[in-house]
N, CA, C and O atoms as a GROMACS GRO file, in nm:
protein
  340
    1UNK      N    1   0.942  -2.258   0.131
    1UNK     CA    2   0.958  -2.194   0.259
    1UNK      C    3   0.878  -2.064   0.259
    1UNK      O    4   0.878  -1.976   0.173
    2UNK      N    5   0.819  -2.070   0.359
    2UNK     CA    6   0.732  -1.921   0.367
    2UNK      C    7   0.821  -1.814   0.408
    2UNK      O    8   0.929  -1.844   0.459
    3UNK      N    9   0.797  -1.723   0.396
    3UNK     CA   10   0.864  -1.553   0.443
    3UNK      C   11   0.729  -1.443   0.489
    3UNK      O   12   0.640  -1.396   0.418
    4UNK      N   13   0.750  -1.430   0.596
    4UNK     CA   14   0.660  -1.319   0.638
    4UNK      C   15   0.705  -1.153   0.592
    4UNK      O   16   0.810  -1.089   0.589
    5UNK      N   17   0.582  -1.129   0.563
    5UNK     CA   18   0.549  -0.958   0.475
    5UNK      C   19   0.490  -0.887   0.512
    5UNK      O   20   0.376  -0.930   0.520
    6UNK      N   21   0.500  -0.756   0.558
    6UNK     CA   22   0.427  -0.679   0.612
    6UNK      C   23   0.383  -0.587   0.536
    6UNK      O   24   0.464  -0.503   0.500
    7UNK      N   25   0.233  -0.574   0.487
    7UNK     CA   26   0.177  -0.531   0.371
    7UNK      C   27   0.090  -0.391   0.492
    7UNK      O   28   0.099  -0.387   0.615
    8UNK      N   29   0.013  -0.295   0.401
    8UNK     CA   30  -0.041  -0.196   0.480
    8UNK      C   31  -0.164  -0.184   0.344
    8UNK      O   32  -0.134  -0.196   0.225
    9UNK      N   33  -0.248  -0.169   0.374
    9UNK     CA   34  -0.429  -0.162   0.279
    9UNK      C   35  -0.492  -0.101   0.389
    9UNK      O   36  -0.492  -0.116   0.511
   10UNK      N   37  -0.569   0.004   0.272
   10UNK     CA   38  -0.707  -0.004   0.359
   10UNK      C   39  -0.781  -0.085   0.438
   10UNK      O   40  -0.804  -0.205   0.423
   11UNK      N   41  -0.829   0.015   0.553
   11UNK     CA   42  -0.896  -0.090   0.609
   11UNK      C   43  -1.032  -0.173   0.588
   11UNK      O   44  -1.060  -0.283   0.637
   12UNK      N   45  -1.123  -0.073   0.485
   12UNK     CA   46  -1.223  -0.170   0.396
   12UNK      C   47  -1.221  -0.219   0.312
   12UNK      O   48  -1.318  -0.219   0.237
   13UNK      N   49  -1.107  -0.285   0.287
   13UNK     CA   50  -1.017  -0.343   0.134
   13UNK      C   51  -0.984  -0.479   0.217
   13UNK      O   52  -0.995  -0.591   0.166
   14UNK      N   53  -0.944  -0.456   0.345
   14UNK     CA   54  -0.882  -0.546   0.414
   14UNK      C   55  -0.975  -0.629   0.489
   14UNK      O   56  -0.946  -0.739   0.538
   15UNK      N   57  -1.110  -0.561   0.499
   15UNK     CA   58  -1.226  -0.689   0.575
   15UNK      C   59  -1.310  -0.720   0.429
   15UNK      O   60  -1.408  -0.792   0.449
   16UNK      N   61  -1.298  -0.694   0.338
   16UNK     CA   62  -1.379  -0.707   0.227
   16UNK      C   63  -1.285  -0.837   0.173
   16UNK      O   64  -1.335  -0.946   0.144
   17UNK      N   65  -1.125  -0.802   0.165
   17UNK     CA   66  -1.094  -0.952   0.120
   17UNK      C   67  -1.096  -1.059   0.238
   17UNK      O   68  -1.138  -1.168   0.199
   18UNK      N   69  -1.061  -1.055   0.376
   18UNK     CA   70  -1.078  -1.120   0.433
   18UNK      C   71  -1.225  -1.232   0.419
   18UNK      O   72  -1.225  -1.355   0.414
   19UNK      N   73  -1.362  -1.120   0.414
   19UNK     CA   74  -1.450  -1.232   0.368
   19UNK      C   75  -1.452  -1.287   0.223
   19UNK      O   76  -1.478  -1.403   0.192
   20UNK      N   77  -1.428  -1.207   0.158
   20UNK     CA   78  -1.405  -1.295   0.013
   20UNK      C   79  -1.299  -1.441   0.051
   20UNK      O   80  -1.353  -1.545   0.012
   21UNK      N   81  -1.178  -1.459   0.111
   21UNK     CA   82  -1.097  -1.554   0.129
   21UNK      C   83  -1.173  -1.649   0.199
   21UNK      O   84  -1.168  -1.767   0.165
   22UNK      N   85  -1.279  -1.591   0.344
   22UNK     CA   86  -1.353  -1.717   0.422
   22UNK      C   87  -1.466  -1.789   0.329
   22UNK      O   88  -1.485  -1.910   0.332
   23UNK      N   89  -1.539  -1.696   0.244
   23UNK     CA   90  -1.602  -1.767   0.164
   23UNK      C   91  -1.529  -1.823   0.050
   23UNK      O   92  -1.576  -1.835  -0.062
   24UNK      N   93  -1.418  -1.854   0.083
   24UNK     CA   94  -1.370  -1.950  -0.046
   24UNK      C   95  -1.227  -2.049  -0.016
   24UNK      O   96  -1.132  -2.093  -0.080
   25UNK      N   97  -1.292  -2.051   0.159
   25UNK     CA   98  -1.194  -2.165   0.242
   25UNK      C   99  -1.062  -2.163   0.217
   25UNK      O  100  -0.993  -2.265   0.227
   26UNK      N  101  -1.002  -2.017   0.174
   26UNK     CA  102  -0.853  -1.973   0.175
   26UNK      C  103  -0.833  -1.892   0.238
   26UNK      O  104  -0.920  -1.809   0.264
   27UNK      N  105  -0.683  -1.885   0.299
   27UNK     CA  106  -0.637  -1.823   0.404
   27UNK      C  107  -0.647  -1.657   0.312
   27UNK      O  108  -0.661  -1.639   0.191
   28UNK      N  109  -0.636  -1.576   0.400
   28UNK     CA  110  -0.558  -1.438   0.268
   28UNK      C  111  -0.444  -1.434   0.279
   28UNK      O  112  -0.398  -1.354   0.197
   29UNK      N  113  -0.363  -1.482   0.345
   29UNK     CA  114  -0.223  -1.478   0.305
   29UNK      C  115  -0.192  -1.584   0.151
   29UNK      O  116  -0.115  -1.536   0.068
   30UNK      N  117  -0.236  -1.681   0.132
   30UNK     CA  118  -0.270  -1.760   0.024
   30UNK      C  119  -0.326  -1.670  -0.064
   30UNK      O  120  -0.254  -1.611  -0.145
   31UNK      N  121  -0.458  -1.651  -0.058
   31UNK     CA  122  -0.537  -1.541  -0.200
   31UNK      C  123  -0.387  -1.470  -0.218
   31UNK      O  124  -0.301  -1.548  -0.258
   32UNK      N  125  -0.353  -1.366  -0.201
   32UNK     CA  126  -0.242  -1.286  -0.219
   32UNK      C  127  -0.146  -1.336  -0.263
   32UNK      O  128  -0.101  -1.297  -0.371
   33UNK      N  129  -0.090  -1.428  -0.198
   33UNK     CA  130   0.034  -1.497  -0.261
   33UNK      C  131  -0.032  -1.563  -0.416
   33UNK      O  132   0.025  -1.522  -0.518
   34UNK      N  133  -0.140  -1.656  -0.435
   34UNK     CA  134  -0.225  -1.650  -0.558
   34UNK      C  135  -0.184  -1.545  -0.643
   34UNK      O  136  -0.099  -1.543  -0.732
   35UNK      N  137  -0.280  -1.437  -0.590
   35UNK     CA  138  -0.290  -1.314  -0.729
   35UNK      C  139  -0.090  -1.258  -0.727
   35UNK      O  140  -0.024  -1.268  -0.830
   36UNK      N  141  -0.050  -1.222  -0.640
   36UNK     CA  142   0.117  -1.166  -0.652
   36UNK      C  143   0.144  -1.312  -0.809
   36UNK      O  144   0.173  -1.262  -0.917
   37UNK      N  145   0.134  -1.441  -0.806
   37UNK     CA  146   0.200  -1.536  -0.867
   37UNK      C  147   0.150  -1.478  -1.004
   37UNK      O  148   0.219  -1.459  -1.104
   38UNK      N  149  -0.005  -1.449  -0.987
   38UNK     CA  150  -0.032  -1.459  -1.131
   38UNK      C  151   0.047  -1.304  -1.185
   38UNK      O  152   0.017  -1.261  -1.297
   39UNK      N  153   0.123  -1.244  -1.118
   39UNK     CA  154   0.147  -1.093  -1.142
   39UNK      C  155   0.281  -1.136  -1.222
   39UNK      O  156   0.307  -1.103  -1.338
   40UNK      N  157   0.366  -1.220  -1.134
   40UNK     CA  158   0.487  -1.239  -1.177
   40UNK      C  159   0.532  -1.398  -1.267
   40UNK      O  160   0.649  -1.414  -1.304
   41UNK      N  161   0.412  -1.515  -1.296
   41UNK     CA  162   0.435  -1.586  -1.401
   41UNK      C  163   0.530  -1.517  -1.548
   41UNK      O  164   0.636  -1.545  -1.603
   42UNK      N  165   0.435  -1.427  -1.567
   42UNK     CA  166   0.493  -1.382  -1.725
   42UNK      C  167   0.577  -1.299  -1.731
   42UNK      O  168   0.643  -1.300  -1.627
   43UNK      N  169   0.609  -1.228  -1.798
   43UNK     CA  170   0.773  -1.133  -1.803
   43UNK      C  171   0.725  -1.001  -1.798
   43UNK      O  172   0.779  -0.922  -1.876
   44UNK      N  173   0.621  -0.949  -1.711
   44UNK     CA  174   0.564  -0.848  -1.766
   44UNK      C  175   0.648  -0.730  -1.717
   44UNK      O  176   0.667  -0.730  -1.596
   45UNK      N  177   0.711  -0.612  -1.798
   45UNK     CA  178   0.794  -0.544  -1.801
   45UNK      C  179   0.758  -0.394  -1.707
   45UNK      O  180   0.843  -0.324  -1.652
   46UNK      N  181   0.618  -0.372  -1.708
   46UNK     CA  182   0.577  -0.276  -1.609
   46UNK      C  183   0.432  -0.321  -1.647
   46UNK      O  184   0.393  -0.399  -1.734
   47UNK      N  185   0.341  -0.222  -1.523
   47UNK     CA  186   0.237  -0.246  -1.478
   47UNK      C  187   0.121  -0.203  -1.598
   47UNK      O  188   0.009  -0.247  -1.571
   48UNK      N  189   0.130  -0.134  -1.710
   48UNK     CA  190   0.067  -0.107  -1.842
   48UNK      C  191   0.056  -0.239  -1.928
   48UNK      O  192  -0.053  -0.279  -1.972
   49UNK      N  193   0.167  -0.299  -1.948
   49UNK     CA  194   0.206  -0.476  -1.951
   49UNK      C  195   0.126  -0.560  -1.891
   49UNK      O  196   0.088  -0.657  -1.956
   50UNK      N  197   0.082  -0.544  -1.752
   50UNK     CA  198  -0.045  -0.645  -1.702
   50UNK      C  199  -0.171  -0.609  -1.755
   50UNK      O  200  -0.212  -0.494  -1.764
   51UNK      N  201  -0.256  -0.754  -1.803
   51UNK     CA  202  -0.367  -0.731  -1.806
   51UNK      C  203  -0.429  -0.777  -1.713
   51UNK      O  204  -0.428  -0.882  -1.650
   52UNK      N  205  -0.511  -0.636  -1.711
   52UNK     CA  206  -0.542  -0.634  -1.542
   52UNK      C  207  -0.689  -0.702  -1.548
   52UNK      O  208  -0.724  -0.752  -1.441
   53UNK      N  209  -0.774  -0.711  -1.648
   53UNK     CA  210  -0.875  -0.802  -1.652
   53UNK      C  211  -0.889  -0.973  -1.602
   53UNK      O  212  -0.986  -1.043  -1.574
   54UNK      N  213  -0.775  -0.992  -1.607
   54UNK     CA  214  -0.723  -1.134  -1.589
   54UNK      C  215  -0.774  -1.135  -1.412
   54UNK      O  216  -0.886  -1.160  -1.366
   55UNK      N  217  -0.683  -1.109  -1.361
   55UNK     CA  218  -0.692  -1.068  -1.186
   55UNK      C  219  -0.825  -1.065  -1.172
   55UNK      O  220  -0.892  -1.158  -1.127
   56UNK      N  221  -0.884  -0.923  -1.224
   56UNK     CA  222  -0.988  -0.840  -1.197
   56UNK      C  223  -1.099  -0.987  -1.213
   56UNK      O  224  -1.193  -0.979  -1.134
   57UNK      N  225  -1.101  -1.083  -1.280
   57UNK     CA  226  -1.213  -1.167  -1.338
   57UNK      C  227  -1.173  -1.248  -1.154
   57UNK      O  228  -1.270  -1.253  -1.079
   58UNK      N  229  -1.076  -1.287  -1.116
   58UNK     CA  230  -1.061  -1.410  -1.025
   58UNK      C  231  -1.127  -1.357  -0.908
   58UNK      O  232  -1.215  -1.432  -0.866
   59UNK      N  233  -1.109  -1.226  -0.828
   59UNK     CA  234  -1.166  -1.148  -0.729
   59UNK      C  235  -1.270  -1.050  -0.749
   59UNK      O  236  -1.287  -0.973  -0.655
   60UNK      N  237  -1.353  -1.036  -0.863
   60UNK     CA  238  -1.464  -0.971  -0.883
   60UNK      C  239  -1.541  -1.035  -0.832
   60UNK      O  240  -1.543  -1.156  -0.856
   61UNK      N  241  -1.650  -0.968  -0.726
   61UNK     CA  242  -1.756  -1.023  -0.671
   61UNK      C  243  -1.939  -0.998  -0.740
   61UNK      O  244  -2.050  -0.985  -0.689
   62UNK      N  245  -1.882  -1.004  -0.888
   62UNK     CA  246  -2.003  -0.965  -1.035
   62UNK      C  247  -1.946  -0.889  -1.167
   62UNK      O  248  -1.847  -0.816  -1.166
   63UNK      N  249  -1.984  -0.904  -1.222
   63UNK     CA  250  -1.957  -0.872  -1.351
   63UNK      C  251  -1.876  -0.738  -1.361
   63UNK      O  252  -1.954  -0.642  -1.358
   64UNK      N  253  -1.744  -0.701  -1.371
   64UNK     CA  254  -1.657  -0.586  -1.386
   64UNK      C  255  -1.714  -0.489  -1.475
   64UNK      O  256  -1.765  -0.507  -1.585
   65UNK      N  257  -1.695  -0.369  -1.400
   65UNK     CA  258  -1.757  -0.219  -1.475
   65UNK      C  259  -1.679  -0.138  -1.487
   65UNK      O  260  -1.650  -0.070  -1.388
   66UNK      N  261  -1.612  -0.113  -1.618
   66UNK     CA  262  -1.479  -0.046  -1.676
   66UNK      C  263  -1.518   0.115  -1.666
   66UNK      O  264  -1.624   0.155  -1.716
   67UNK      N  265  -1.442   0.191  -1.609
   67UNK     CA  266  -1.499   0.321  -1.618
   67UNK      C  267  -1.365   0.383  -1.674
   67UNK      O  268  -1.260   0.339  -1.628
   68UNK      N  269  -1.363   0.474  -1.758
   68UNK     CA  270  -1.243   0.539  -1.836
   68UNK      C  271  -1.204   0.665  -1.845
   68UNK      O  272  -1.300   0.723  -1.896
   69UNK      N  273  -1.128   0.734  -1.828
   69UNK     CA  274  -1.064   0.858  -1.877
   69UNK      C  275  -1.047   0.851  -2.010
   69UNK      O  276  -1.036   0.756  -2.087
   70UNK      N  277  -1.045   1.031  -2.030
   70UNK     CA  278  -0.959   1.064  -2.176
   70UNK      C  279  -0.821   1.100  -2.114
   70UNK      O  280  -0.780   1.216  -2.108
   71UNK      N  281  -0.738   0.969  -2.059
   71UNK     CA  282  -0.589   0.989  -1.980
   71UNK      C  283  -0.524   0.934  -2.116
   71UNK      O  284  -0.584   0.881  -2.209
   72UNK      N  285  -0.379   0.962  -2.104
   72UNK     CA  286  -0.306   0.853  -2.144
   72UNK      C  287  -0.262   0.789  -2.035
   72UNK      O  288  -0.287   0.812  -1.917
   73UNK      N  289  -0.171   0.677  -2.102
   73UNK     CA  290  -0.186   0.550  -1.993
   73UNK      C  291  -0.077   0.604  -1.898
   73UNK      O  292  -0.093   0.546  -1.790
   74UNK      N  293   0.024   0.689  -1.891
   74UNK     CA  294   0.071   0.722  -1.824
   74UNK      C  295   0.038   0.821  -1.705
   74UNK      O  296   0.077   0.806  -1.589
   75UNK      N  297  -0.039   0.922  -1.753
   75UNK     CA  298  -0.133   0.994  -1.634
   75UNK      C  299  -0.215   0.887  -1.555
   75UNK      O  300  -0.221   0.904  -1.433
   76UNK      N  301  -0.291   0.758  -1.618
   76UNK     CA  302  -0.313   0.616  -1.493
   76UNK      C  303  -0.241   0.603  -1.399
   76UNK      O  304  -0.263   0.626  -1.280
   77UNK      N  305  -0.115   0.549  -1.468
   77UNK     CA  306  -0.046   0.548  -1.385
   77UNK      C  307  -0.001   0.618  -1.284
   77UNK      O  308  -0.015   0.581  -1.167
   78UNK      N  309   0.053   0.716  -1.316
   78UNK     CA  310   0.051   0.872  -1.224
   78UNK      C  311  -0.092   0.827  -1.135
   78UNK      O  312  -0.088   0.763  -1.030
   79UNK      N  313  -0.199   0.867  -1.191
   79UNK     CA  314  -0.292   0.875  -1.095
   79UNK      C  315  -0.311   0.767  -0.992
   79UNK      O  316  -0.303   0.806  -0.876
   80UNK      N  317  -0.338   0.618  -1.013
   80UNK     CA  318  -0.296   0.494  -0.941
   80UNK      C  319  -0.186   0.534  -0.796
   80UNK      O  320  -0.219   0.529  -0.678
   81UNK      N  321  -0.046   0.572  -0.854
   81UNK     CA  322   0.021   0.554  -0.791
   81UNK      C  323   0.034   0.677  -0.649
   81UNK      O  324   0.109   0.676  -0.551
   82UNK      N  325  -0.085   0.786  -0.695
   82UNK     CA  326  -0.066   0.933  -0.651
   82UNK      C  327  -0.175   0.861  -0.480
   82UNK      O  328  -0.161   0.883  -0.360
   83UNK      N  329  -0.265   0.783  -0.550
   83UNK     CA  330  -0.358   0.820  -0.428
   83UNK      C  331  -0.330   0.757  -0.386
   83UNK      O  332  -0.418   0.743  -0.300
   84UNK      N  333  -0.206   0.632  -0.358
   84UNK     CA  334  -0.175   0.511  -0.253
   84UNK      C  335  -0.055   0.572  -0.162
   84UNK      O  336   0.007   0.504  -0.081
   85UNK      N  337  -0.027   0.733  -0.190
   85UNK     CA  338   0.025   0.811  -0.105
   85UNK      C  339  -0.004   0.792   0.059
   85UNK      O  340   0.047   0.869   0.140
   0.00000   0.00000   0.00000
C-alpha cells in the first residue's frame, strides 16, 4: 500500500533528480522510495553507520569526487545537519 509524504528539497536538487528519474523511465517517487530502502535494509544504527558510497555510486551522474575535512565525524555531522536548517 502506498502512503503519501510530503518531503521539502531544494529546488535544484529537485529538477536535477526529476531528470535523472525521466532518463531512467522511473517515477521519483519510486527513485526515493529505492534509495530510502537501500537506507533502511541493514540495521544501520546512525547515519556515520551508512556507507554512503553505496547510494552515492547508484545516483552519481560520473565518477564521485570525495572532498574532506580535518573534522571528526561528528562535526560532519553537525555540519550536514546545520545547513538543512
Amino acid at each position: 500500500m502506498d502512503t503519501k509524504l510530503t518531503l521539502s528539497f531544494d529546488e535544484a536538487i529537485i529538477i536535477k533528480a526529476k531528470n535523472f528519474a525521466e532518463r531512467n523511465n522511473i517515477s521519483l517517487s519510486r527513485m526515493i522510495e529505492h534509495l530510502l530502502s537501500k537506507v533502511v535494509e541493514k540495521p544501520y544504527q546512525s547515519l556515520d553507520d551508512f556507507p554512503i558510497s553505496d547510494w552515492v555510486n547508484i545516483v552519481a551522474e560520473g565518477k564521485a569526487i570525495y572532498q574532506t575535512k580535518n573534522l571528526k565525524k561528528t562535526s560532519l555531522k553537525d555540519e550536514f545537519f546545520a545547513s538543512k536548517k
